[in-house]
LUMNU-839746 format. One record per residue (C-alpha): residue in one letter; x, z, y; residue number from 1; chain. Coordinates in nm, 4 decimals, padded with zeros to 6 digits. Layout:
N
MIKE residu     east       up    north num chaine
MIKE      A        X        Z        Y NUM      A
...
END
This chain:
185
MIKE residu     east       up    north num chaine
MIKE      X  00.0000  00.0000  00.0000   1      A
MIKE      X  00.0829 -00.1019  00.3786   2      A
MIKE      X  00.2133  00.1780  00.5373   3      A
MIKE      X -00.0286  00.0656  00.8736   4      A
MIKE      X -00.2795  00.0960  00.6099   5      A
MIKE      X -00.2256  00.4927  00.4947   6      A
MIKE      X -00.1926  00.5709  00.8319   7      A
MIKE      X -00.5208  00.3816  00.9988   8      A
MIKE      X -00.7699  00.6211  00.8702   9      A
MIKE      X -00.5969  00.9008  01.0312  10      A
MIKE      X -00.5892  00.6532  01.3474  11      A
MIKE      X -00.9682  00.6220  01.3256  12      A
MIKE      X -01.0158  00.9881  01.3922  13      A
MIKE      X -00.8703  00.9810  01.7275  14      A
MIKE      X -01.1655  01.0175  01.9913  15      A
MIKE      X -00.9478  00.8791  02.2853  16      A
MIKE      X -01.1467  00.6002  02.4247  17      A
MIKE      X -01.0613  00.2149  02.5779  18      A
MIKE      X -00.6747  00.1660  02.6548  19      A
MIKE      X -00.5664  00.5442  02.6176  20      A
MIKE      X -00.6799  00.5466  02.2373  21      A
MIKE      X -00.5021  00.2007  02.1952  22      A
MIKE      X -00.1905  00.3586  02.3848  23      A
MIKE      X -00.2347  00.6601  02.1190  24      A
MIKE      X -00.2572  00.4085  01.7739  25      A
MIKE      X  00.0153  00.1996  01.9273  26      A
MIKE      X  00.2959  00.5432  01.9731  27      A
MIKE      X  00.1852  00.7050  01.6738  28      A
MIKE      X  00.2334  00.3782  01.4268  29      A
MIKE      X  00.5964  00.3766  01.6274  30      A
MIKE      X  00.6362  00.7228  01.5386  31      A
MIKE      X  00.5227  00.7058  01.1555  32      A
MIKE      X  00.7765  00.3584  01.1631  33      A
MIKE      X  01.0369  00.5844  01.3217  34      A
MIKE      X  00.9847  00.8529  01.0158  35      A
MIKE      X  00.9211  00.5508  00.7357  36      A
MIKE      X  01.3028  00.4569  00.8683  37      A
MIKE      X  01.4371  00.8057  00.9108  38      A
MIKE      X  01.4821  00.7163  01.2935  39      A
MIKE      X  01.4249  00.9850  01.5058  40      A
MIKE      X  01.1242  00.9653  01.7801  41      A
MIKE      X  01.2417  01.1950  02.0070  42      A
MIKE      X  01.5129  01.0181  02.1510  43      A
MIKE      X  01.5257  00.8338  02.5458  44      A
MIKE      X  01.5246  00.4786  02.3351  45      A
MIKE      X  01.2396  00.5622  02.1668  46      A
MIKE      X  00.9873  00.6583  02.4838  47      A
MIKE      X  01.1480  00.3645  02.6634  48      A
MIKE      X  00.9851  00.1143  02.3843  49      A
MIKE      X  00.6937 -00.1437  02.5279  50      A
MIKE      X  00.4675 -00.0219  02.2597  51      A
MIKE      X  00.4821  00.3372  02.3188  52      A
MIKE      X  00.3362  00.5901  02.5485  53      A
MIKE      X  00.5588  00.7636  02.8266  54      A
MIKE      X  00.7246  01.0665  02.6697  55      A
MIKE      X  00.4906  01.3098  02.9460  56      A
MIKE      X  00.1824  01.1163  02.8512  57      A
MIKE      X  00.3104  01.2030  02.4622  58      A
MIKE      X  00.3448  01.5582  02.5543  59      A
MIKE      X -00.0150  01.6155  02.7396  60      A
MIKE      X -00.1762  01.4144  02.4596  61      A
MIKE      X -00.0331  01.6444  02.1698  62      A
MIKE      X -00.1107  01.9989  02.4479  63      A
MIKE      X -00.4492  01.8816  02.5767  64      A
MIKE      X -00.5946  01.6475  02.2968  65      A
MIKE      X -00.7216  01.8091  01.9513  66      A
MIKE      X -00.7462  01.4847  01.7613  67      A
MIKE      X -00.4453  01.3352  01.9000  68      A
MIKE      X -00.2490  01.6933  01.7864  69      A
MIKE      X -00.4467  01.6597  01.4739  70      A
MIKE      X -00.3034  01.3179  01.3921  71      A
MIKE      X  00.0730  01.3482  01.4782  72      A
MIKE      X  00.1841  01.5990  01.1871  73      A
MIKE      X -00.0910  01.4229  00.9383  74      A
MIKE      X  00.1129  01.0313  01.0246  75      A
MIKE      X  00.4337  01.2159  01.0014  76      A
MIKE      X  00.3475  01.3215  00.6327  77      A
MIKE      X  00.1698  00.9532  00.5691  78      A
MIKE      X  00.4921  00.8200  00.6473  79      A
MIKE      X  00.7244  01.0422  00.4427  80      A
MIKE      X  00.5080  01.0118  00.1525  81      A
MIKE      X  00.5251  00.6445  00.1965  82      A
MIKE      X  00.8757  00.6511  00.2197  83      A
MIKE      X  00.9263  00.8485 -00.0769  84      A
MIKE      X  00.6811  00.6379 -00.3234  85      A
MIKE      X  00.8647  00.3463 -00.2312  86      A
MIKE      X  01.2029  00.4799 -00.2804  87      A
MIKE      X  01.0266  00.5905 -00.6607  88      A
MIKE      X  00.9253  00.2418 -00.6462  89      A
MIKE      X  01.2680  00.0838 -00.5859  90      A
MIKE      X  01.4381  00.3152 -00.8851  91      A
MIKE      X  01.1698  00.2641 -01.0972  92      A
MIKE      X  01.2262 -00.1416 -01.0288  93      A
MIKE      X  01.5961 -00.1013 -01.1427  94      A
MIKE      X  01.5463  00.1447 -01.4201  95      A
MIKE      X  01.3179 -00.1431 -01.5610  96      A
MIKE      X  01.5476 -00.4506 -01.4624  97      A
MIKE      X  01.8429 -00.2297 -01.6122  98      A
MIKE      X  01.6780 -00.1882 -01.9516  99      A
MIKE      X  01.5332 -00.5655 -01.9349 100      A
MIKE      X  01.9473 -00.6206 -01.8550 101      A
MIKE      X  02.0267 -00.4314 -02.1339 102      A
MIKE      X  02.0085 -00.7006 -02.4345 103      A
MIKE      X  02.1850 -00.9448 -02.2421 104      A
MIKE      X  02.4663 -00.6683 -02.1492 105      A
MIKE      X  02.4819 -00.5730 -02.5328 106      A
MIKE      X  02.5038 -00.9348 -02.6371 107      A
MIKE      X  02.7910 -00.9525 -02.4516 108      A
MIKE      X  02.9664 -00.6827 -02.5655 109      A
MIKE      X  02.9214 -00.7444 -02.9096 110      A
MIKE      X  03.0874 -01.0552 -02.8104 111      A
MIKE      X  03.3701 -00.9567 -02.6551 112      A
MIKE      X  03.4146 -00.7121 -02.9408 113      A
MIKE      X  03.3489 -00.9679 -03.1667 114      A
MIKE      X  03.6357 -01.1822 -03.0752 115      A
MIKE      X  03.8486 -00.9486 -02.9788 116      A
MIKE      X  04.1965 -01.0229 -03.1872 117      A
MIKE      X  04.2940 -00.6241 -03.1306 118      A
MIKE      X  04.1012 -00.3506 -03.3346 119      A
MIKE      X  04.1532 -00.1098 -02.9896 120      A
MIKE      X  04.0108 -00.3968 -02.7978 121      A
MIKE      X  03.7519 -00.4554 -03.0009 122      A
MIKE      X  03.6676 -00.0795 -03.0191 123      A
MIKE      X  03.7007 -00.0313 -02.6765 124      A
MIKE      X  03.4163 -00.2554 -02.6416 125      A
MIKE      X  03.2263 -00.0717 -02.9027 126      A
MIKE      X  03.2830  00.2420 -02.7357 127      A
MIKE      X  03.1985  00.0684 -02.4252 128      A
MIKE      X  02.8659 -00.0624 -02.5200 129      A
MIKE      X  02.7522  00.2738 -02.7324 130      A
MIKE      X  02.8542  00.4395 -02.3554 131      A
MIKE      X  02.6060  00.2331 -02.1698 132      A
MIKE      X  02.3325  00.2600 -02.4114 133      A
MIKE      X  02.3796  00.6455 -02.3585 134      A
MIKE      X  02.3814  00.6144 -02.0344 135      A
MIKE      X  02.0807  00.4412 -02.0120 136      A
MIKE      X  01.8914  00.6638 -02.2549 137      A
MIKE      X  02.0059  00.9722 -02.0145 138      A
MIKE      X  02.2381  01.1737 -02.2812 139      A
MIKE      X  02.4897  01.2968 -02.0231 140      A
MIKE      X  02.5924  01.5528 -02.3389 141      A
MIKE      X  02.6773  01.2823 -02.6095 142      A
MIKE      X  02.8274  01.0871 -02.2814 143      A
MIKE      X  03.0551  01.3445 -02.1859 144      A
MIKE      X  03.1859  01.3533 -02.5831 145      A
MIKE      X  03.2306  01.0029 -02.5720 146      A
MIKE      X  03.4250  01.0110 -02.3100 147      A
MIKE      X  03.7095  01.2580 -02.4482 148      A
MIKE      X  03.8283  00.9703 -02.7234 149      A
MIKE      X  04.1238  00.8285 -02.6736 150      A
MIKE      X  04.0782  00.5119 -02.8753 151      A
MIKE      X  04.4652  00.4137 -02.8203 152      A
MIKE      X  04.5561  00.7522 -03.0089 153      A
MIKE      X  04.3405  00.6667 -03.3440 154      A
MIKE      X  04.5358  00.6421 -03.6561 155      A
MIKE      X  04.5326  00.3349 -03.8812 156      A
MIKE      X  04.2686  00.4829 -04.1143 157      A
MIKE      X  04.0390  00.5799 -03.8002 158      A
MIKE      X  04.0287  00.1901 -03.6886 159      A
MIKE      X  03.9987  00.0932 -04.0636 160      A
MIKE      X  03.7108  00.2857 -04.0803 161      A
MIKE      X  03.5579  00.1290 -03.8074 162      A
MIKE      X  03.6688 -00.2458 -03.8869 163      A
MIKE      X  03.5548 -00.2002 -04.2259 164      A
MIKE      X  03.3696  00.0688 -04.3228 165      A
MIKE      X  03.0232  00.1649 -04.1514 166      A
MIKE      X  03.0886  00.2143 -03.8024 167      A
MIKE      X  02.8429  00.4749 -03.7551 168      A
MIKE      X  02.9707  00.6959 -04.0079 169      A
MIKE      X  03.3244  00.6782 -03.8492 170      A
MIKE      X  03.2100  00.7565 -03.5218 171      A
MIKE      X  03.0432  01.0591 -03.6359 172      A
MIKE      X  03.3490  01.1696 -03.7835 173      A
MIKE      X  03.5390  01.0739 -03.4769 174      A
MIKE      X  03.2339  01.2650 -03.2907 175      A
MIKE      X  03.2092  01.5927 -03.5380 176      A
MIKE      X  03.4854  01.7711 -03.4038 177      A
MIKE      X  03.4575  01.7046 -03.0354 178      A
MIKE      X  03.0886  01.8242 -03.0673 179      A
MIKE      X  03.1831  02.1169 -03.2375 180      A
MIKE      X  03.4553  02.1969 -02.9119 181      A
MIKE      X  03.1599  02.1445 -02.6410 182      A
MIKE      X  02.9146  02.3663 -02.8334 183      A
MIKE      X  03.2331  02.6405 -02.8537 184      A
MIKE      X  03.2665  02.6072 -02.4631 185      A
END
Protein backbone atom coordinates (compact mmCIF):
# COMPACT_ATOMS: atom_id res chain seq x y z
CA UNK A 1 0.00 0.00 0.00
CA UNK A 2 0.83 3.79 -1.02
CA UNK A 3 2.13 5.37 1.78
CA UNK A 4 -0.29 8.74 0.66
CA UNK A 5 -2.79 6.10 0.96
CA UNK A 6 -2.26 4.95 4.93
CA UNK A 7 -1.93 8.32 5.71
CA UNK A 8 -5.21 9.99 3.82
CA UNK A 9 -7.70 8.70 6.21
CA UNK A 10 -5.97 10.31 9.01
CA UNK A 11 -5.89 13.47 6.53
CA UNK A 12 -9.68 13.26 6.22
CA UNK A 13 -10.16 13.92 9.88
CA UNK A 14 -8.70 17.27 9.81
CA UNK A 15 -11.66 19.91 10.17
CA UNK A 16 -9.48 22.85 8.79
CA UNK A 17 -11.47 24.25 6.00
CA UNK A 18 -10.61 25.78 2.15
CA UNK A 19 -6.75 26.55 1.66
CA UNK A 20 -5.66 26.18 5.44
CA UNK A 21 -6.80 22.37 5.47
CA UNK A 22 -5.02 21.95 2.01
CA UNK A 23 -1.91 23.85 3.59
CA UNK A 24 -2.35 21.19 6.60
CA UNK A 25 -2.57 17.74 4.08
CA UNK A 26 0.15 19.27 2.00
CA UNK A 27 2.96 19.73 5.43
CA UNK A 28 1.85 16.74 7.05
CA UNK A 29 2.33 14.27 3.78
CA UNK A 30 5.96 16.27 3.77
CA UNK A 31 6.36 15.39 7.23
CA UNK A 32 5.23 11.56 7.06
CA UNK A 33 7.77 11.63 3.58
CA UNK A 34 10.37 13.22 5.84
CA UNK A 35 9.85 10.16 8.53
CA UNK A 36 9.21 7.36 5.51
CA UNK A 37 13.03 8.68 4.57
CA UNK A 38 14.37 9.11 8.06
CA UNK A 39 14.82 12.94 7.16
CA UNK A 40 14.25 15.06 9.85
CA UNK A 41 11.24 17.80 9.65
CA UNK A 42 12.42 20.07 11.95
CA UNK A 43 15.13 21.51 10.18
CA UNK A 44 15.26 25.46 8.34
CA UNK A 45 15.25 23.35 4.79
CA UNK A 46 12.40 21.67 5.62
CA UNK A 47 9.87 24.84 6.58
CA UNK A 48 11.48 26.63 3.64
CA UNK A 49 9.85 23.84 1.14
CA UNK A 50 6.94 25.28 -1.44
CA UNK A 51 4.67 22.60 -0.22
CA UNK A 52 4.82 23.19 3.37
CA UNK A 53 3.36 25.49 5.90
CA UNK A 54 5.59 28.27 7.64
CA UNK A 55 7.25 26.70 10.67
CA UNK A 56 4.91 29.46 13.10
CA UNK A 57 1.82 28.51 11.16
CA UNK A 58 3.10 24.62 12.03
CA UNK A 59 3.45 25.54 15.58
CA UNK A 60 -0.15 27.40 16.16
CA UNK A 61 -1.76 24.60 14.14
CA UNK A 62 -0.33 21.70 16.44
CA UNK A 63 -1.11 24.48 19.99
CA UNK A 64 -4.49 25.77 18.82
CA UNK A 65 -5.95 22.97 16.47
CA UNK A 66 -7.22 19.51 18.09
CA UNK A 67 -7.46 17.61 14.85
CA UNK A 68 -4.45 19.00 13.35
CA UNK A 69 -2.49 17.86 16.93
CA UNK A 70 -4.47 14.74 16.60
CA UNK A 71 -3.03 13.92 13.18
CA UNK A 72 0.73 14.78 13.48
CA UNK A 73 1.84 11.87 15.99
CA UNK A 74 -0.91 9.38 14.23
CA UNK A 75 1.13 10.25 10.31
CA UNK A 76 4.34 10.01 12.16
CA UNK A 77 3.47 6.33 13.22
CA UNK A 78 1.70 5.69 9.53
CA UNK A 79 4.92 6.47 8.20
CA UNK A 80 7.24 4.43 10.42
CA UNK A 81 5.08 1.53 10.12
CA UNK A 82 5.25 1.97 6.44
CA UNK A 83 8.76 2.20 6.51
CA UNK A 84 9.26 -0.77 8.49
CA UNK A 85 6.81 -3.23 6.38
CA UNK A 86 8.65 -2.31 3.46
CA UNK A 87 12.03 -2.80 4.80
CA UNK A 88 10.27 -6.61 5.91
CA UNK A 89 9.25 -6.46 2.42
CA UNK A 90 12.68 -5.86 0.84
CA UNK A 91 14.38 -8.85 3.15
CA UNK A 92 11.70 -10.97 2.64
CA UNK A 93 12.26 -10.29 -1.42
CA UNK A 94 15.96 -11.43 -1.01
CA UNK A 95 15.46 -14.20 1.45
CA UNK A 96 13.18 -15.61 -1.43
CA UNK A 97 15.48 -14.62 -4.51
CA UNK A 98 18.43 -16.12 -2.30
CA UNK A 99 16.78 -19.52 -1.88
CA UNK A 100 15.33 -19.35 -5.66
CA UNK A 101 19.47 -18.55 -6.21
CA UNK A 102 20.27 -21.34 -4.31
CA UNK A 103 20.09 -24.35 -7.01
CA UNK A 104 21.85 -22.42 -9.45
CA UNK A 105 24.66 -21.49 -6.68
CA UNK A 106 24.82 -25.33 -5.73
CA UNK A 107 25.04 -26.37 -9.35
CA UNK A 108 27.91 -24.52 -9.52
CA UNK A 109 29.66 -25.66 -6.83
CA UNK A 110 29.21 -29.10 -7.44
CA UNK A 111 30.87 -28.10 -10.55
CA UNK A 112 33.70 -26.55 -9.57
CA UNK A 113 34.15 -29.41 -7.12
CA UNK A 114 33.49 -31.67 -9.68
CA UNK A 115 36.36 -30.75 -11.82
CA UNK A 116 38.49 -29.79 -9.49
CA UNK A 117 41.96 -31.87 -10.23
CA UNK A 118 42.94 -31.31 -6.24
CA UNK A 119 41.01 -33.35 -3.51
CA UNK A 120 41.53 -29.90 -1.10
CA UNK A 121 40.11 -27.98 -3.97
CA UNK A 122 37.52 -30.01 -4.55
CA UNK A 123 36.68 -30.19 -0.79
CA UNK A 124 37.01 -26.76 -0.31
CA UNK A 125 34.16 -26.42 -2.55
CA UNK A 126 32.26 -29.03 -0.72
CA UNK A 127 32.83 -27.36 2.42
CA UNK A 128 31.99 -24.25 0.68
CA UNK A 129 28.66 -25.20 -0.62
CA UNK A 130 27.52 -27.32 2.74
CA UNK A 131 28.54 -23.55 4.40
CA UNK A 132 26.06 -21.70 2.33
CA UNK A 133 23.32 -24.11 2.60
CA UNK A 134 23.80 -23.58 6.45
CA UNK A 135 23.81 -20.34 6.14
CA UNK A 136 20.81 -20.12 4.41
CA UNK A 137 18.91 -22.55 6.64
CA UNK A 138 20.06 -20.15 9.72
CA UNK A 139 22.38 -22.81 11.74
CA UNK A 140 24.90 -20.23 12.97
CA UNK A 141 25.92 -23.39 15.53
CA UNK A 142 26.77 -26.09 12.82
CA UNK A 143 28.27 -22.81 10.87
CA UNK A 144 30.55 -21.86 13.45
CA UNK A 145 31.86 -25.83 13.53
CA UNK A 146 32.31 -25.72 10.03
CA UNK A 147 34.25 -23.10 10.11
CA UNK A 148 37.10 -24.48 12.58
CA UNK A 149 38.28 -27.23 9.70
CA UNK A 150 41.24 -26.74 8.29
CA UNK A 151 40.78 -28.75 5.12
CA UNK A 152 44.65 -28.20 4.14
CA UNK A 153 45.56 -30.09 7.52
CA UNK A 154 43.41 -33.44 6.67
CA UNK A 155 45.36 -36.56 6.42
CA UNK A 156 45.33 -38.81 3.35
CA UNK A 157 42.69 -41.14 4.83
CA UNK A 158 40.39 -38.00 5.80
CA UNK A 159 40.29 -36.89 1.90
CA UNK A 160 39.99 -40.64 0.93
CA UNK A 161 37.11 -40.80 2.86
CA UNK A 162 35.58 -38.07 1.29
CA UNK A 163 36.69 -38.87 -2.46
CA UNK A 164 35.55 -42.26 -2.00
CA UNK A 165 33.70 -43.23 0.69
CA UNK A 166 30.23 -41.51 1.65
CA UNK A 167 30.89 -38.02 2.14
CA UNK A 168 28.43 -37.55 4.75
CA UNK A 169 29.71 -40.08 6.96
CA UNK A 170 33.24 -38.49 6.78
CA UNK A 171 32.10 -35.22 7.56
CA UNK A 172 30.43 -36.36 10.59
CA UNK A 173 33.49 -37.83 11.70
CA UNK A 174 35.39 -34.77 10.74
CA UNK A 175 32.34 -32.91 12.65
CA UNK A 176 32.09 -35.38 15.93
CA UNK A 177 34.85 -34.04 17.71
CA UNK A 178 34.57 -30.35 17.05
CA UNK A 179 30.89 -30.67 18.24
CA UNK A 180 31.83 -32.38 21.17
CA UNK A 181 34.55 -29.12 21.97
CA UNK A 182 31.60 -26.41 21.45
CA UNK A 183 29.15 -28.33 23.66
CA UNK A 184 32.33 -28.54 26.41
CA UNK A 185 32.66 -24.63 26.07
Amino acid sequence: MDLNDQIQPILDRLTAGGLSRARQCSTLLAIAAARASNSAYDTPEFWRRDDVAARSTFQKWRSHDPAFAAALPAVIGAAERWQTEKTAWAVQTAIERLQMAAPGFATTLIALSEDAEREHVKLSAAKSGLELVIRLANDARLADILSKIDVQKLTDDQLEAFMVEKPEAALMALLRPLIRNKNDD
